[in-house]
C-alpha positions as CSV (number, residue, x, y, z in Angstrom):
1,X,85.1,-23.8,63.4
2,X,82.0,-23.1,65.7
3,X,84.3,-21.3,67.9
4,X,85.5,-19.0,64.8
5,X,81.8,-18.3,63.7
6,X,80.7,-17.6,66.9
7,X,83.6,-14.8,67.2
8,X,83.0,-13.0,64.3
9,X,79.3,-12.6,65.2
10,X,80.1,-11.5,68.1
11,X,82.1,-8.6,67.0
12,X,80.1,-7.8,64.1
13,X,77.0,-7.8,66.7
14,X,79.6,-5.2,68.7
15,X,80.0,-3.2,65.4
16,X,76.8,-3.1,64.4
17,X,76.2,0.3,65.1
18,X,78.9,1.4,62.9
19,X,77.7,-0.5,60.1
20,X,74.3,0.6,60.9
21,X,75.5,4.7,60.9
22,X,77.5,4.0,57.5
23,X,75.1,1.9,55.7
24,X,72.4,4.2,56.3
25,X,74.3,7.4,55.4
26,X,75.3,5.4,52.0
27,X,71.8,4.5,51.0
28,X,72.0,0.8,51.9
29,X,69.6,-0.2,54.1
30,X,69.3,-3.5,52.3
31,X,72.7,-4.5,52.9
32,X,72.6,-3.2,56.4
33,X,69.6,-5.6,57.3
34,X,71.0,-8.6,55.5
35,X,74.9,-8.1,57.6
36,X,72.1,-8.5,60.7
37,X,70.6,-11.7,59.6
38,X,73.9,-12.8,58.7
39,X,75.8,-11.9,61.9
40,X,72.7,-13.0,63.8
41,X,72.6,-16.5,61.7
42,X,76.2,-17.1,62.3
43,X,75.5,-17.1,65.9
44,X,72.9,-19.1,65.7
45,X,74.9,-21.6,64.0
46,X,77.8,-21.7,66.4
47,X,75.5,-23.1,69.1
48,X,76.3,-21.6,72.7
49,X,74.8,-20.9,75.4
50,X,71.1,-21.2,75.4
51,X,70.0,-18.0,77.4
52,X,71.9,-15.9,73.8
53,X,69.2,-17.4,71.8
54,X,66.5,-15.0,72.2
55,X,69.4,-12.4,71.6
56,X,70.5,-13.9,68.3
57,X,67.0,-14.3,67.0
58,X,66.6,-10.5,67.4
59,X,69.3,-9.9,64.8
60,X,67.2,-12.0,62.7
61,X,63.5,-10.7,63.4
62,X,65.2,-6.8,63.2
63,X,67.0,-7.7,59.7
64,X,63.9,-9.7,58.9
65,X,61.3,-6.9,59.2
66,X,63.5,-4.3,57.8
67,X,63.3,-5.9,54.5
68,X,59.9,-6.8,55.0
69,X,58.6,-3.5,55.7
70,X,61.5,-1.3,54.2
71,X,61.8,0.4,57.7
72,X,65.4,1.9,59.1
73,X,63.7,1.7,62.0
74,X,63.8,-1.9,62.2
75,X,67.3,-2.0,62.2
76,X,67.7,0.9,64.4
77,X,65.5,-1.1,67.5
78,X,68.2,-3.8,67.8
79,X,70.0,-2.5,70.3
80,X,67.0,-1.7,72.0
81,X,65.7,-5.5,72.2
82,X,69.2,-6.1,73.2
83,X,69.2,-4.5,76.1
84,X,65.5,-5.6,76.9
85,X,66.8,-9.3,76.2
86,X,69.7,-8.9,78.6
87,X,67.6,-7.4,81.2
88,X,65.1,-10.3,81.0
89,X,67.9,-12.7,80.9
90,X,69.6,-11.0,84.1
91,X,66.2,-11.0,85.8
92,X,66.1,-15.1,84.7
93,X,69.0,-15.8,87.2
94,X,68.0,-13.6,90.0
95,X,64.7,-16.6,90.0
96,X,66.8,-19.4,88.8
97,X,70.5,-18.8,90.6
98,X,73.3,-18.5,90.0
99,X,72.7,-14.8,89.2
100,X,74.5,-13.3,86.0
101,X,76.8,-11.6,87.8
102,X,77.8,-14.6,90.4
103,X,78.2,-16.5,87.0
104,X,80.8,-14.3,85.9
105,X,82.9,-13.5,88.9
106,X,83.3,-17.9,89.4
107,X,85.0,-17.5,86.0
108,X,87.8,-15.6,87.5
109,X,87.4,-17.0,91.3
110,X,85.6,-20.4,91.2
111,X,85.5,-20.4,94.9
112,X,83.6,-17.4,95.5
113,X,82.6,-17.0,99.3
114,X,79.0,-16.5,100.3
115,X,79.2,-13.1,100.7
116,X,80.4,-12.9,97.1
117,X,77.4,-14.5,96.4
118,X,75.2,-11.7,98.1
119,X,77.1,-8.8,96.6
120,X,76.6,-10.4,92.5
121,X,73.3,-10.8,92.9
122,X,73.3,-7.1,93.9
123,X,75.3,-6.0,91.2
124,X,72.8,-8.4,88.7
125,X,69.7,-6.0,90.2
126,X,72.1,-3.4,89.0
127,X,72.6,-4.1,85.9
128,X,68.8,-5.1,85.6
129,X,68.2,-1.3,85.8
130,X,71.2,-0.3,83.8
131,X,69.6,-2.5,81.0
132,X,65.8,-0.8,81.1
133,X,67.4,2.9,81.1
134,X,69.7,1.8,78.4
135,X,66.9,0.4,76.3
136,X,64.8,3.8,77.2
137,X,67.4,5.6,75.9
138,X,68.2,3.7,72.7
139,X,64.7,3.7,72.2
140,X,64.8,7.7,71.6
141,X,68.0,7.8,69.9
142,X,65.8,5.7,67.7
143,X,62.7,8.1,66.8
144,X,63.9,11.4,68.4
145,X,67.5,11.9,67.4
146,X,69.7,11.4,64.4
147,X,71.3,8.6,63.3
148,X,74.7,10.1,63.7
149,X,73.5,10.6,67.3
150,X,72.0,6.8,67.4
151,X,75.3,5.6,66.5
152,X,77.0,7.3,68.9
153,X,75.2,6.8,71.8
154,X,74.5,2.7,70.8
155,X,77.8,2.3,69.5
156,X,80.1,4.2,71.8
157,X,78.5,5.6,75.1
158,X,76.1,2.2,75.8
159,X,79.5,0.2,75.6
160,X,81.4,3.1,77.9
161,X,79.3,3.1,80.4
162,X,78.7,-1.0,80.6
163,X,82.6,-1.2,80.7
164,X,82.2,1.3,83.8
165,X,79.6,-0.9,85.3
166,X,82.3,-4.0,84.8
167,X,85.3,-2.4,85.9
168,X,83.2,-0.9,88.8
169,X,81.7,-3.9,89.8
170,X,84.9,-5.9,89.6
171,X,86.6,-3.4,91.8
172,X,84.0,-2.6,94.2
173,X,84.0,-6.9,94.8
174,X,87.1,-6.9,95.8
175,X,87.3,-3.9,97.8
176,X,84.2,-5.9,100.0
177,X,86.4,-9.0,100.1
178,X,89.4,-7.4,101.7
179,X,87.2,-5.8,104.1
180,X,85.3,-8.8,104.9
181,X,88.6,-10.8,105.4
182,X,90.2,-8.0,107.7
183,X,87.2,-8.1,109.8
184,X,87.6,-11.9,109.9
């Protein structure tokens, strides 16, 4: 059960800018902040992995003040303390290894070599900085451009361009390892 209430926050925590763009343009801000403290309450629920938590509370806070100070805004700045979250949870296990990205790649190749190793926490710095430009510019889709241009930008090019990060890093990884093994 855990497992199925931890799913469908996830994907309404992916949707969320789509909810966001339509509940606005329909007057329902309200409803809007309390699918936020929902999705981010259902997370919480599931349990999981304890570096999410700060993540999941943000649903909660952003919901939370919406209501409280009847702000769009509010709702608007969750993607941006996403990304800020992420970044500081990336920059976590660059002190505290494994790195982010090391975790990850043992998913798919438990043995990773040392020079795996190397190359994720690399690719963790990366997506340190992906995460600080995102935020930056989620942060003026907020105030300085429409909501039909927040939505877009939060809930289509931010996930875009992290899948291009992914795929790119994946790739990239195991480009290196060939290489290393033919100069082995």
């Amino acid at each position: 059960m855990k497992t199925v209430l931890k799913g469908i926050g996830v994907v309404g925590l992916i949707l969320y800018p789509c909810v966001v763009g339509y509940g606005l343009s329909q007057g329902y801000m309200f409803w809007v902040a309390v699918f936020l403290m929902i999705m981010g309450g259902l997370r919480w629920v599931s349990g999981g992995n304890t570096l999410m938590w700060p993540l999941t509370l943000f649903a909660i806070l952003c919901g939370g003040l919406s209501l409280l100070f009847k702000d769009q805004a509010w709702l608007k700045l969750y993607p941006v303390l996403m990304s800020m979250g992420a970044f500081c949870i990336f920059t976590m296990t660059l002190f505290k290894p494994p790195s982010m990205i090391e975790r990850f790649a043992r998913l798919i190749e438990p043995d990773l070599p040392h020079d795996g190793v190397i190359w994720t926490k690399k690719v963790t710095q990366i997506w340190c900085v992906f995460f600080v430009v995102n935020a930056v510019i989620a942060l003026y889709t907020v105030y300085f451009a429409s909501t039909k241009m927040w939505v877009i930008y939060n809930g289509l090019i931010s996930y875009v361009l992290m899948g291009i990060l992914l795929l790119g890093e994946y790739l990239l990884r195991k480009r290196q390892q060939r290489l290393n093994q033919m100069q082995h």
